[in-house]
C-alpha positions in Angstrom: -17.9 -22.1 -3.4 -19.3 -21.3 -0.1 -21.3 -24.5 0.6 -17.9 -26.4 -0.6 -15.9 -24.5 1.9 -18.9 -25.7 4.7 -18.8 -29.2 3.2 -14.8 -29.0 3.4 -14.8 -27.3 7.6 -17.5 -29.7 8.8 -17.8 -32.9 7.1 -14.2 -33.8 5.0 -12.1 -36.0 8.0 -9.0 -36.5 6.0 -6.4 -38.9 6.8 -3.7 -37.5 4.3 -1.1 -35.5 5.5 -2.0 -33.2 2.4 -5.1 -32.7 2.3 -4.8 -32.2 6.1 -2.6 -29.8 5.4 -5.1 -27.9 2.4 -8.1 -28.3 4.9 -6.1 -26.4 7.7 -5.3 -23.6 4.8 -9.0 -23.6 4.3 -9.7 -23.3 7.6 -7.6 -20.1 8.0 -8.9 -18.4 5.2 -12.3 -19.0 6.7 -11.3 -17.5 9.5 -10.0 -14.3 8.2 -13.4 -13.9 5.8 -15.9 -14.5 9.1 -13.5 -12.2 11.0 -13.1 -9.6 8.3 -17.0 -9.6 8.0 -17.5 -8.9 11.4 -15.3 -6.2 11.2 -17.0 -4.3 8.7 -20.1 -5.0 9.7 -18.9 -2.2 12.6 -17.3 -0.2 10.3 -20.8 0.1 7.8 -22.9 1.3 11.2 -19.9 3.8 11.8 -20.4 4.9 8.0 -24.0 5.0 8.7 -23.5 7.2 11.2 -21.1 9.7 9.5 -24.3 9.8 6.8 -26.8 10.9 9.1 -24.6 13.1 11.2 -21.2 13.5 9.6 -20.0 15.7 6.8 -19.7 14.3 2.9 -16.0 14.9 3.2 -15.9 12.9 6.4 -17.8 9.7 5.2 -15.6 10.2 1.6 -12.6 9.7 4.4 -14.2 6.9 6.3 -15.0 5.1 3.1 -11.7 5.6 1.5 -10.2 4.4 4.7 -12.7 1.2 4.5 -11.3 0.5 0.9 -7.5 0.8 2.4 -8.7 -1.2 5.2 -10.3 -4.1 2.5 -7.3 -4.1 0.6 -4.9 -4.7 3.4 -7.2 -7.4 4.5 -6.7 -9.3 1.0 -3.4 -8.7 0.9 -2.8 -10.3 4.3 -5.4 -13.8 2.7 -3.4 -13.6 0.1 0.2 -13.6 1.6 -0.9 -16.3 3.7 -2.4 -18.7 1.3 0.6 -18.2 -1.1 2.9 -19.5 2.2 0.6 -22.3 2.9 0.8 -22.6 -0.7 4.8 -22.9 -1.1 4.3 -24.9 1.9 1.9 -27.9 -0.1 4.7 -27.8 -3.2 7.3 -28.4 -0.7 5.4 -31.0 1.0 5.8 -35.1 0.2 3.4 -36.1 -2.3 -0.3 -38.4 -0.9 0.6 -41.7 -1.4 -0.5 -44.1 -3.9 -1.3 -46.7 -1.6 -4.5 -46.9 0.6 -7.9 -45.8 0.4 -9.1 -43.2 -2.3 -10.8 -40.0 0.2 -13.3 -39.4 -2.2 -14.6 -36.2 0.4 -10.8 -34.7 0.4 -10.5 -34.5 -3.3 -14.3 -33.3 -3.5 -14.3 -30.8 -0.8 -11.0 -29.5 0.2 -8.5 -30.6 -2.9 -11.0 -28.8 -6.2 -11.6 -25.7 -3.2 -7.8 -25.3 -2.4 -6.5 -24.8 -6.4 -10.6 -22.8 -6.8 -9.3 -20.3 -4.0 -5.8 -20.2 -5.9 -7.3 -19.0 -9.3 -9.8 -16.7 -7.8 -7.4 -15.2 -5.5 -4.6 -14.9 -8.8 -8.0 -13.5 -10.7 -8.6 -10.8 -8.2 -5.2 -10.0 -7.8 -4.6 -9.3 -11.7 -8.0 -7.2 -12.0 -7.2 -4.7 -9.3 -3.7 -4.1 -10.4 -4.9 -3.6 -14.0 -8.1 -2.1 -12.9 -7.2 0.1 -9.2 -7.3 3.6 -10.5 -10.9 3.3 -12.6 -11.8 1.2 -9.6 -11.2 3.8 -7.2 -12.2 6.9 -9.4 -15.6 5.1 -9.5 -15.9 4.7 -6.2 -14.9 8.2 -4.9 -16.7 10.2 -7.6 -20.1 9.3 -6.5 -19.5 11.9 -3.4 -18.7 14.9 -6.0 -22.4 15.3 -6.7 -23.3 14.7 -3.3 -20.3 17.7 -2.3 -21.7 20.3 -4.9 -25.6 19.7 -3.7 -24.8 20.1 -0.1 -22.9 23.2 -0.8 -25.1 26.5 0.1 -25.9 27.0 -3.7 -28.5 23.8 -4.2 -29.9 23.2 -1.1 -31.9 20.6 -2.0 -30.5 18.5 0.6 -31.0 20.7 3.3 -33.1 20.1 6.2 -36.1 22.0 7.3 -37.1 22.4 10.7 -40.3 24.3 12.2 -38.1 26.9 13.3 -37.1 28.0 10.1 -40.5 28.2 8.6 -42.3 31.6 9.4 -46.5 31.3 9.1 -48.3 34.4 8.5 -51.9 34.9 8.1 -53.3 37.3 5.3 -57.2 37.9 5.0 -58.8 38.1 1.9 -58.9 41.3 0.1 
């Protein structure tokens, strides 16, 4: 889908006021992916950060604040493309007349109604599957929590400092 969406920003010219229309859609929703990645690719060197540095309990709050931030992100694609959508059923049909845009119907046409049913598929999963979803995600700092706690220590750090070296001779 990727290398259609390239195909569909950089080659398709169309002269169709629809598939003008669905190439502008795609366009946006390109847009908000490259931005979005961007975005978190600060937020994963932040997380990184809390990791090395940071408490368990602060990276569980950075991370559950990184899923909030994801899900407002897809809601925002999603709003949009269903406008954009309403706004191609609401628009006047491609006429039958003229030449047959063999790269609109190939590269932005099949990727418009492909972004519909992905974005439709996504949108059931997570309201059918948010709670495991996020119980998954979340519960993989409970182990991590209990070990860091002064009982384990496993995860502890050792420094020279700590470490006392005494010499005995042999009896």
């Amino acid at each position: 889908m990727t290398l259609q969406m390239l195909l569909a920003i950089f080659i398709a010219k169309p002269l169709a006021p629809v598939a003008k229309s669905q190439l502008s859609t795609i366009k946006h929703q390109f847009g908000i992916v490259v931005i979005k990645f961007v975005l978190f690719c600060f937020f994963s060197c932040y997380a990184g950060k809390l990791h090395k540095r940071g408490t368990p309990s602060e990276l569980k709050s950075w991370l559950f604040k990184m899923f909030l931030i994801s899900l407002g992100f897809f809601a925002g694609m999603y709003g949009l493309y269903m406008v954009e959508f309403v706004l191609y059923c609401t628009m006047d049909g491609d006429p039958n007349v003229g030449q047959t845009e063999w790269d609109s119907i190939f590269c932005i046409k099949l990727l418009f109604w492909e972004i519909l049913v992905i974005y439709n598929l996504m949108l059931i999963y997570g309201i059918f599957n948010f709670g495991p979803m996020k119980e998954r995600a979340m519960t993989k700092f409970d182990t991590i929590d209990a070990a860091t706690g002064k009982e384990g220590g496993q995860f502890e750090d050792i420094t020279k400092a700590d470490i006392e070296v005494t010499k005995k001779s042999p009896a």
